[in-house]
C-alpha positions in Angstrom: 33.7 24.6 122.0 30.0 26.2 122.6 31.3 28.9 124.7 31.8 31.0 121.9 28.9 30.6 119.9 26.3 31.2 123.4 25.7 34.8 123.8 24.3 35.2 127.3 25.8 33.3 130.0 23.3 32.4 132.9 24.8 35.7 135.4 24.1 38.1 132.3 20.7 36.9 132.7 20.5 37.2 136.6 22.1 41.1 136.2 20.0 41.7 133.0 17.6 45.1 134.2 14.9 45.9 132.5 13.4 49.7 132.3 10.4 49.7 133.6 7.6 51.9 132.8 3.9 52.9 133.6 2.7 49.9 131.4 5.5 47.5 132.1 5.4 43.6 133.3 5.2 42.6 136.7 8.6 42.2 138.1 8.0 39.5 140.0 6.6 37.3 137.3 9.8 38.6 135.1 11.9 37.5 137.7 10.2 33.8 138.6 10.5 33.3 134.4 14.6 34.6 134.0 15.2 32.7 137.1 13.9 29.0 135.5 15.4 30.4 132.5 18.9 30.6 134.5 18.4 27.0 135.7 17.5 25.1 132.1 20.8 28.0 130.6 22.8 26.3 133.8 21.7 22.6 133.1 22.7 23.0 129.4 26.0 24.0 130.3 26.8 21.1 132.2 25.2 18.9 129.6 27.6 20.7 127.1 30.1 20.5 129.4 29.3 16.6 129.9 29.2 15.4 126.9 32.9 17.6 125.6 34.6 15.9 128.1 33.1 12.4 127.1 33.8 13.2 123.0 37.2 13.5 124.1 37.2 10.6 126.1 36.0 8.9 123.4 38.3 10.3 120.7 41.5 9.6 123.2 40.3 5.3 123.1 39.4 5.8 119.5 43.1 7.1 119.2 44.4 4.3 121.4 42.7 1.4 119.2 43.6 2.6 116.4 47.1 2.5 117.1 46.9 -1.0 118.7 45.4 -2.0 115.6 48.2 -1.0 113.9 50.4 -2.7 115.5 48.5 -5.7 115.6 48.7 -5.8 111.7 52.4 -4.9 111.5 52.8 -7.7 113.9 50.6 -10.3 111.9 52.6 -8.8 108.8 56.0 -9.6 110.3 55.2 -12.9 111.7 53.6 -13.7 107.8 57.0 -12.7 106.4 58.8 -14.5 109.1 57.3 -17.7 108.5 57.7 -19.6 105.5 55.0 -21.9 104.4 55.9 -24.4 101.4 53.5 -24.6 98.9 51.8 -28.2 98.4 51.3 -28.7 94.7 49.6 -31.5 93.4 52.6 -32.8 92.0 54.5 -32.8 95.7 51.8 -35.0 96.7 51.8 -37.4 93.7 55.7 -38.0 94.5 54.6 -38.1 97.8 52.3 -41.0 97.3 54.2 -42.5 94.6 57.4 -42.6 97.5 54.9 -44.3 100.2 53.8 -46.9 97.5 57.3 -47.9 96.7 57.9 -48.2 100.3 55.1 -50.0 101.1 55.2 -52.8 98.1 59.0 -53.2 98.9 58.3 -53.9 102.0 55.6 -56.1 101.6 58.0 -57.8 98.6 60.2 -58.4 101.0 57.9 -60.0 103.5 57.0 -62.4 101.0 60.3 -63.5 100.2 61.7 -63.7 103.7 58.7 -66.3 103.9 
């Protein structure tokens, strides 16, 4: 993804030559500084390189959740549809009580007379 944006790549450094004239820098010291320069350019790379490979990692599992996600709602969706509650009204539970009541006092009615 970076590969086209970098200009020098750490052996255009290394092969990089310099004219040198009568008042030119030390070679040496030129070389010491490109060659620490090659090193950090190098380590940068494989950082670069690192962290791609890890984005895309991450992107894949990002891919793979949300998908299971999906399907975890389409599945909660189905099973919602699939199952049918009854609605408990206020009413349903008044004929409810009054139903238990009548049981209960005609049974206890007929307790009493059976005594």
């Amino acid at each position: 993804m970076y590969q086209n944006k970098i200009t020098l790549m750490p052996q255009d450094i290394l092969e990089k030559e310099f004219k040198i004239d009568t008042r030119g820098y030390r070679l040496k010291e030129v070389d010491q500084f490109l060659d620490i320069i090659i090193g950090d350019y190098e380590q940068f790379l494989n950082i670069i390189n690192n962290l791609e490979k890890e984005k895309a990692d991450l992107l894949g599992e990002i891919m793979s959740l949300k998908q299971e996600l999906r399907n975890s709602k389409m599945s909660v969706e189905v099973a919602r549809n699939n199952v049918e509650v009854p609605e408990v009204t206020n009413l349903d539970i008044l004929r409810r009580l009054s139903q238990l009541e009548k049981m209960v006092y005609s049974s206890k009615n007929n307790d009493d007379n059976d005594n």
